[in-house]
Jmol script that loads the backbone (N, CA, C; Angstrom):
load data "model"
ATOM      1  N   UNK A   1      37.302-140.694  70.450  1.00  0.00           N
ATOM      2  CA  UNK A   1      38.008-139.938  69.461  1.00  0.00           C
ATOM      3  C   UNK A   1      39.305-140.686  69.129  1.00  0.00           C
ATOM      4  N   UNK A   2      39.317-140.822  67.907  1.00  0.00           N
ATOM      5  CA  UNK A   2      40.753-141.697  67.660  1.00  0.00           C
ATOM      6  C   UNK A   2      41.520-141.060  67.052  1.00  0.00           C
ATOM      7  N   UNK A   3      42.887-140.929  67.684  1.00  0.00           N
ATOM      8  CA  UNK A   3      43.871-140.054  66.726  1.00  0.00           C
ATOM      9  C   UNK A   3      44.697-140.944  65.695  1.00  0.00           C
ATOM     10  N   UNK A   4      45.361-139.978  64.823  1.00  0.00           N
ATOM     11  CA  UNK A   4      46.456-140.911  63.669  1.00  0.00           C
ATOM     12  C   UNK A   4      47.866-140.967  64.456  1.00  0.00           C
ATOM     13  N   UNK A   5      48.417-141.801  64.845  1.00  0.00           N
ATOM     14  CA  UNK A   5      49.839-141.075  65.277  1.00  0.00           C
ATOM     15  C   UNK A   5      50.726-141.126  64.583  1.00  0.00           C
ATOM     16  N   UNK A   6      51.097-139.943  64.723  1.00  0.00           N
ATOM     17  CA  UNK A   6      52.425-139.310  63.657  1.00  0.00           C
ATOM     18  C   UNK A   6      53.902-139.515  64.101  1.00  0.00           C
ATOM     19  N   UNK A   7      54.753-139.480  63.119  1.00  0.00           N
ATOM     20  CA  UNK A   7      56.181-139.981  63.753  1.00  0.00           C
ATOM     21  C   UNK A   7      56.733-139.288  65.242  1.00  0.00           C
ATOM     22  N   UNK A   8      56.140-137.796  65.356  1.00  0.00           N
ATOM     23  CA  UNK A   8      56.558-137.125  66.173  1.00  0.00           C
ATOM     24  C   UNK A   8      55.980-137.439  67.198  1.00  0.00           C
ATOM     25  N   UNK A   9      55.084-137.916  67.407  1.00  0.00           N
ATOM     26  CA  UNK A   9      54.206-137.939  68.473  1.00  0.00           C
ATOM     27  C   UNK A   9      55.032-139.345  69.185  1.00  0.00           C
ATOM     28  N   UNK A  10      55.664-140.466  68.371  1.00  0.00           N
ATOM     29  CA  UNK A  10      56.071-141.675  68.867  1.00  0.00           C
ATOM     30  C   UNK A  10      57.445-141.285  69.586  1.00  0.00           C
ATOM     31  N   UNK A  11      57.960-140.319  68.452  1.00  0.00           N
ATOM     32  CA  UNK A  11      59.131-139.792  69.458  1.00  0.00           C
ATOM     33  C   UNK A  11      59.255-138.951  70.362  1.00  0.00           C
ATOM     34  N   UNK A  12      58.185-138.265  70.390  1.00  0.00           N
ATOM     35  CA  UNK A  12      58.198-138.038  72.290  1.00  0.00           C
ATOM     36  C   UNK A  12      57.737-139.083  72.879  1.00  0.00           C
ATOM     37  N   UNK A  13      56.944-139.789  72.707  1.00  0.00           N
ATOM     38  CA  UNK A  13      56.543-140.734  73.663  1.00  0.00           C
ATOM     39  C   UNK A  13      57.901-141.625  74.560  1.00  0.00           C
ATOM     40  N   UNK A  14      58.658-142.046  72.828  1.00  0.00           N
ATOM     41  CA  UNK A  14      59.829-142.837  73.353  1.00  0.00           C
ATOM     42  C   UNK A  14      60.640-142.006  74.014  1.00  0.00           C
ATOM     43  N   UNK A  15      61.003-140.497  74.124  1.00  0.00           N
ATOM     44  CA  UNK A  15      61.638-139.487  74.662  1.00  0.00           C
ATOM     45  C   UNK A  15      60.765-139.678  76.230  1.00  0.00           C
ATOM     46  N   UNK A  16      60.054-139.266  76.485  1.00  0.00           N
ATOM     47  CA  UNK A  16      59.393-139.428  77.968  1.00  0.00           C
ATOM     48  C   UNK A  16      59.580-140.908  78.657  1.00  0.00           C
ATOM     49  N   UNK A  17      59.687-142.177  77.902  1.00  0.00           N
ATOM     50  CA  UNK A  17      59.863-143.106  79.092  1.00  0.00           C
ATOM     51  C   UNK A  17      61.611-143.183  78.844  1.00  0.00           C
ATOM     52  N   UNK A  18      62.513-142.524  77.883  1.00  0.00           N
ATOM     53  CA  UNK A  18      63.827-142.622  78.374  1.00  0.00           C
ATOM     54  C   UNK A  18      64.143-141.688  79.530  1.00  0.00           C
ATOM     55  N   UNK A  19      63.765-140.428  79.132  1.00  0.00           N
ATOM     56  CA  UNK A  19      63.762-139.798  80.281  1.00  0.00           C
ATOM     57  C   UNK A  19      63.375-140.271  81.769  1.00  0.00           C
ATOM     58  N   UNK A  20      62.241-140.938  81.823  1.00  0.00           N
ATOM     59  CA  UNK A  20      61.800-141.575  83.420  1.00  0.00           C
ATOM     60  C   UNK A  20      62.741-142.522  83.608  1.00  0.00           C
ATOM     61  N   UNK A  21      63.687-143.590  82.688  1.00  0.00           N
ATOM     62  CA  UNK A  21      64.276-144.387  83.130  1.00  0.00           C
ATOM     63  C   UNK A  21      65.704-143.843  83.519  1.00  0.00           C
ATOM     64  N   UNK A  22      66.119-142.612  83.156  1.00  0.00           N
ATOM     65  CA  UNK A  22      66.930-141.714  83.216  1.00  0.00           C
ATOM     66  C   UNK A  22      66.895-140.934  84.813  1.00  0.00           C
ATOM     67  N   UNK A  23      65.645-140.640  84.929  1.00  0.00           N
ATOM     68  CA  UNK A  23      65.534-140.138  86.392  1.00  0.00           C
ATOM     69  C   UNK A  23      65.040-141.235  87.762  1.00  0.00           C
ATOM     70  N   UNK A  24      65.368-142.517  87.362  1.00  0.00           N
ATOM     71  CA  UNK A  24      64.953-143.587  88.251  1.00  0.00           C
ATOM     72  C   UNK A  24      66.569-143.958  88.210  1.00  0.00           C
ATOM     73  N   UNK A  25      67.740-143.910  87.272  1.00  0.00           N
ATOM     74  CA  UNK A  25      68.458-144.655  87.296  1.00  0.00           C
ATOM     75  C   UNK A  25      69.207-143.028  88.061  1.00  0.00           C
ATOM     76  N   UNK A  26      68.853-141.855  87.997  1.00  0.00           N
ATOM     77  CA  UNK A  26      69.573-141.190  88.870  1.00  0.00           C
ATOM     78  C   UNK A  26      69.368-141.017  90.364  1.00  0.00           C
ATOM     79  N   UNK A  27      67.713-141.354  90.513  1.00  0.00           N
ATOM     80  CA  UNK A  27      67.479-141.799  92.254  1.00  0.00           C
ATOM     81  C   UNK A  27      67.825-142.636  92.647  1.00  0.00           C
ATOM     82  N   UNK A  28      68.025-143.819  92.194  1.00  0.00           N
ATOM     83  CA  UNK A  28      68.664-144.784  92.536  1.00  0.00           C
ATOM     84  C   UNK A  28      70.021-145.229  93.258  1.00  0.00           C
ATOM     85  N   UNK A  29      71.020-144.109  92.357  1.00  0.00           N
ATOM     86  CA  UNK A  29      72.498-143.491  92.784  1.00  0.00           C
ATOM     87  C   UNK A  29      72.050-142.289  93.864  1.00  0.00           C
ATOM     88  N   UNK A  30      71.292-141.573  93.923  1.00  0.00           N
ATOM     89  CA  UNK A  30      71.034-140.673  94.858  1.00  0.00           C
ATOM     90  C   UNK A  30      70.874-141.100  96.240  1.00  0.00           C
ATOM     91  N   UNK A  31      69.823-142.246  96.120  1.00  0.00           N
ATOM     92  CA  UNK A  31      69.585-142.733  97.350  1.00  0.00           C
ATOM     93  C   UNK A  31      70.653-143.455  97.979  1.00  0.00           C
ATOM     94  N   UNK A  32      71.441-144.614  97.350  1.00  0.00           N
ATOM     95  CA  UNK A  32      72.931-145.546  97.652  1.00  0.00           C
ATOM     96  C   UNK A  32      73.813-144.464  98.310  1.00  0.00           C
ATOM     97  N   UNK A  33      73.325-142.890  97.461  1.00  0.00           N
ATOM     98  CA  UNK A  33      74.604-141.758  98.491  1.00  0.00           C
ATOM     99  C   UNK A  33      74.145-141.306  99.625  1.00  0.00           C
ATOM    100  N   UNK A  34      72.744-141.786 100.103  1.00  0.00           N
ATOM    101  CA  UNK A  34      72.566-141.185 100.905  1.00  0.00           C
ATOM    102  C   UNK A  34      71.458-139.883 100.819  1.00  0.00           C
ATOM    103  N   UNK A  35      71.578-139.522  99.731  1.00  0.00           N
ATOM    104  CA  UNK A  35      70.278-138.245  99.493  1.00  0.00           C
ATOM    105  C   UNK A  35      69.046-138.608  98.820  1.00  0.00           C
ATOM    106  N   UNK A  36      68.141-138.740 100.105  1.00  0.00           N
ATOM    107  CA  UNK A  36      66.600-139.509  99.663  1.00  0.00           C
ATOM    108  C   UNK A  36      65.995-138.332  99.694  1.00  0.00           C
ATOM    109  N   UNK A  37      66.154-137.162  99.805  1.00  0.00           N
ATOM    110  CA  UNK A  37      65.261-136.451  99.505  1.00  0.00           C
ATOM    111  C   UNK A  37      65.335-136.192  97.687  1.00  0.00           C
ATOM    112  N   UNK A  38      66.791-136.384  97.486  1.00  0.00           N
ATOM    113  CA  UNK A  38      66.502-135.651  95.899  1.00  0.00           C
ATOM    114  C   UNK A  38      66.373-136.900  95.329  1.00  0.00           C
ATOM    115  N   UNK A  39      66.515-138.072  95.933  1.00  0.00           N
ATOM    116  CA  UNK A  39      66.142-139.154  95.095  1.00  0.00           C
ATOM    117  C   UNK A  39      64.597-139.617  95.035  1.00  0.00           C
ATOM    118  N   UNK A  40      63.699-138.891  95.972  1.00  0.00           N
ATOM    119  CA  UNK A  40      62.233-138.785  95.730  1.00  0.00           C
ATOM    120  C   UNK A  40      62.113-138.460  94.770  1.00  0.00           C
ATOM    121  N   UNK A  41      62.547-136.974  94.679  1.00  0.00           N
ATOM    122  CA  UNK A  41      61.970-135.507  94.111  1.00  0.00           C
ATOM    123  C   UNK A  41      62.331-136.613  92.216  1.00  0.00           C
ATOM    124  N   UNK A  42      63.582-137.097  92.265  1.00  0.00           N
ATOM    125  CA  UNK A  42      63.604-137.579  90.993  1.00  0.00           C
ATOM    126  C   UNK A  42      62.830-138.758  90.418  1.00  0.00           C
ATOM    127  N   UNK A  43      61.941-139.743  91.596  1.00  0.00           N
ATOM    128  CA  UNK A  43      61.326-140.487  91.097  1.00  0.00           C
ATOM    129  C   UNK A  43      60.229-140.021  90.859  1.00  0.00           C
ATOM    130  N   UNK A  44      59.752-138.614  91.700  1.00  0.00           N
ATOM    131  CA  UNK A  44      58.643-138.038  91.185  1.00  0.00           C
ATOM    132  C   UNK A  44      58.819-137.165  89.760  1.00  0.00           C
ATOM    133  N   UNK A  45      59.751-136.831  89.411  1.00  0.00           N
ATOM    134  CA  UNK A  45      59.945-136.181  88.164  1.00  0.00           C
ATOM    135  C   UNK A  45      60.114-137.426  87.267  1.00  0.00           C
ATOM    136  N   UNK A  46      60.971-138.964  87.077  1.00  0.00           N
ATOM    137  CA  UNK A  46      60.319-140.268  86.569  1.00  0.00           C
ATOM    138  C   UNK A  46      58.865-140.406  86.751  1.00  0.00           C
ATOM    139  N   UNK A  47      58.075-140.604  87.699  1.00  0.00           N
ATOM    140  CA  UNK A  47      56.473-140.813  87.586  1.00  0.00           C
ATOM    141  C   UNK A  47      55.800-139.869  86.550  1.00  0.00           C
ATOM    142  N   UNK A  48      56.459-138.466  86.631  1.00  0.00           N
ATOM    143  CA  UNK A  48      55.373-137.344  85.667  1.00  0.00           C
ATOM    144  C   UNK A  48      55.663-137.753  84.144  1.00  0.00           C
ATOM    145  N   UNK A  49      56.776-138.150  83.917  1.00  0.00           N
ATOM    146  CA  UNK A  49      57.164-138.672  82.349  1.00  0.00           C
ATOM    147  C   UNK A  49      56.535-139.696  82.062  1.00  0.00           C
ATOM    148  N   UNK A  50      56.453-140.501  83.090  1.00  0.00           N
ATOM    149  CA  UNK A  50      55.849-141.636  82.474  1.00  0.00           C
ATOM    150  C   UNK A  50      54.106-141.322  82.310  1.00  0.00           C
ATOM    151  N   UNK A  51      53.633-140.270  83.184  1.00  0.00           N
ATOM    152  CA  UNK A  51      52.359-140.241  82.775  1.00  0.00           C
ATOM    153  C   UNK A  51      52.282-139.129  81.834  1.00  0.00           C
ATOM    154  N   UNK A  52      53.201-138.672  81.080  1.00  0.00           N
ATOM    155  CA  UNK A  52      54.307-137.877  80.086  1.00  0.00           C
ATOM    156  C   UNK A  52      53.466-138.798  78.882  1.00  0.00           C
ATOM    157  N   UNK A  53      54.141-140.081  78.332  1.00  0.00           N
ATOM    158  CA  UNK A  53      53.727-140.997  77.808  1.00  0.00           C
ATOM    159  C   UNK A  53      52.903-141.502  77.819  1.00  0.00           C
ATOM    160  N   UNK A  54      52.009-141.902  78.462  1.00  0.00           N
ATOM    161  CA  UNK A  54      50.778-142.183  78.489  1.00  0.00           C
ATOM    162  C   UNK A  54      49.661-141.176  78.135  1.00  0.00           C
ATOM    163  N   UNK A  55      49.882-139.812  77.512  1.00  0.00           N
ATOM    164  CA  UNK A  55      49.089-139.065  77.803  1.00  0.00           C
ATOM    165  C   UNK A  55      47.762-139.426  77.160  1.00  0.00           C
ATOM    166  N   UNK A  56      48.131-140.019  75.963  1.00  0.00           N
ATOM    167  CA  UNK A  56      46.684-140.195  74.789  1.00  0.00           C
ATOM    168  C   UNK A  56      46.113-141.791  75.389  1.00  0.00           C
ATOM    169  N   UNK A  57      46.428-142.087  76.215  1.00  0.00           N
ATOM    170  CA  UNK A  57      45.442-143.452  76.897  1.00  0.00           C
ATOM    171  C   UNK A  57      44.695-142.757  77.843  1.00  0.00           C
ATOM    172  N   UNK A  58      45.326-141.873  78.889  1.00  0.00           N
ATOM    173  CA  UNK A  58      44.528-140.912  79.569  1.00  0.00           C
ATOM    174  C   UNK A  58      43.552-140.707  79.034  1.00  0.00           C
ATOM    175  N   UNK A  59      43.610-139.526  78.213  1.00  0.00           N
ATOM    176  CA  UNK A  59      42.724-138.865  77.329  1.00  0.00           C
ATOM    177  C   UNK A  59      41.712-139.684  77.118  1.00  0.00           C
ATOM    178  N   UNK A  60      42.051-140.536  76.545  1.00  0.00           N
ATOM    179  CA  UNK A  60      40.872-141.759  75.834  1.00  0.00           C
ATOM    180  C   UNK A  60      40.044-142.192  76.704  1.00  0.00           C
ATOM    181  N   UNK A  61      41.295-142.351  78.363  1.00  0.00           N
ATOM    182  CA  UNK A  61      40.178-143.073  79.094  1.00  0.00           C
ATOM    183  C   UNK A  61      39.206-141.656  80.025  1.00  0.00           C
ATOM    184  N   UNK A  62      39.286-140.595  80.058  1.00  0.00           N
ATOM    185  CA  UNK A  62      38.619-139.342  80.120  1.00  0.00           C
ATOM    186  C   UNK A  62      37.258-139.081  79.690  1.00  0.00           C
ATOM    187  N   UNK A  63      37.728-139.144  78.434  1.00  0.00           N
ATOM    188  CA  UNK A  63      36.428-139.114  77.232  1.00  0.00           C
ATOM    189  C   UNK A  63      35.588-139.923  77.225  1.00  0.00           C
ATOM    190  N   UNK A  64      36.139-141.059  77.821  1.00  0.00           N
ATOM    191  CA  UNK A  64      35.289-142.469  77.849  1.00  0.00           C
ATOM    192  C   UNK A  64      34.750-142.253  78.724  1.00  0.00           C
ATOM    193  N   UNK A  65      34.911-141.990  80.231  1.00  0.00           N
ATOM    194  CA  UNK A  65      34.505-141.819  81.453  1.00  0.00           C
ATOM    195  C   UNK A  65      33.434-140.494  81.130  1.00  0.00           C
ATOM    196  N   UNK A  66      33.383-139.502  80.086  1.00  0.00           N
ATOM    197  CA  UNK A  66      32.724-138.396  79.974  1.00  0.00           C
ATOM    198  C   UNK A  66      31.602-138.961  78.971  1.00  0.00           C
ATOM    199  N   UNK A  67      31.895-140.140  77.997  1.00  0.00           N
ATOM    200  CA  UNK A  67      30.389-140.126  77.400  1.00  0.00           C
ATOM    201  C   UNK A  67      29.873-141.153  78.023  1.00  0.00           C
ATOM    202  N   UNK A  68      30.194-141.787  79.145  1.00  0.00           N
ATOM    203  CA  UNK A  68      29.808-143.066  80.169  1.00  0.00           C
ATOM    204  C   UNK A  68      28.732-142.507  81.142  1.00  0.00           C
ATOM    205  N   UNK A  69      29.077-140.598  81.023  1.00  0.00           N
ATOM    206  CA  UNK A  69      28.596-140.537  82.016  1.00  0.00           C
ATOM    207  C   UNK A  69      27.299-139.591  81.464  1.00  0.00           C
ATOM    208  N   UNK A  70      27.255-139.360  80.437  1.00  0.00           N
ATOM    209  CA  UNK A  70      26.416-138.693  79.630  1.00  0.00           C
ATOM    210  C   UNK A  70      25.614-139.758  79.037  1.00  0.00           C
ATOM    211  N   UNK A  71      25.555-141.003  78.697  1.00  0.00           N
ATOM    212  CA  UNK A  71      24.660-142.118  78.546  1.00  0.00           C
ATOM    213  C   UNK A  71      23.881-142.347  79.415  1.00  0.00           C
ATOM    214  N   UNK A  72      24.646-142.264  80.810  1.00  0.00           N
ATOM    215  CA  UNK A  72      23.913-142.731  81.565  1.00  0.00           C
ATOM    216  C   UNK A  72      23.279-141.592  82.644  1.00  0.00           C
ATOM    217  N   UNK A  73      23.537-140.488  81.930  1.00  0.00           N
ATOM    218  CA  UNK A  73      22.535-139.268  83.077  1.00  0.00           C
ATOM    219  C   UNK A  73      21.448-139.405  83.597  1.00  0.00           C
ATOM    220  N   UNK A  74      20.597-139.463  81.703  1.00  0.00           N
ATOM    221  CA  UNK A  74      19.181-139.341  81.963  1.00  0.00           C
ATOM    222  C   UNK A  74      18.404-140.032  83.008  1.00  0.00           C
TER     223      UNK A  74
END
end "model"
wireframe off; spacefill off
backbone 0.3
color backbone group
């Protein structure tokens, strides 16, 4: 399935990996202070953005994996 992408769609995208570089550049200072627990918790809230952005390669690769697997049932 191929989508059109629309302006909005690019600007969240670019919104989700500023955001992850936003919450990597705040674990980063988290951890140097000493607090690795919230500097996890923020690289795990960076990891979800970035797969934030990626969502329509996912997808694609989903669908792909779903008619890969429907070709090859029979």
């Amino acid at each position: 399935m191929k989508r059109k992408k629309t302006f909005g769609q690019i600007i969240i995208t670019v919104m989700f990996i500023w955001s992850a570089l936003l919450c990597h550049f705040e674990a980063s200072s988290l951890k140097e202070e000493g607090d690795l627990s919230k500097a996890i918790l923020y690289w795990f809230f960076g990891f979800t953005a970035i797969m934030g952005s990626l969502r329509f390669k996912i997808a694609e690769l989903i669908y792909s994996l779903i008619e890969f697997k429907k070709k090859y049932k029979k």
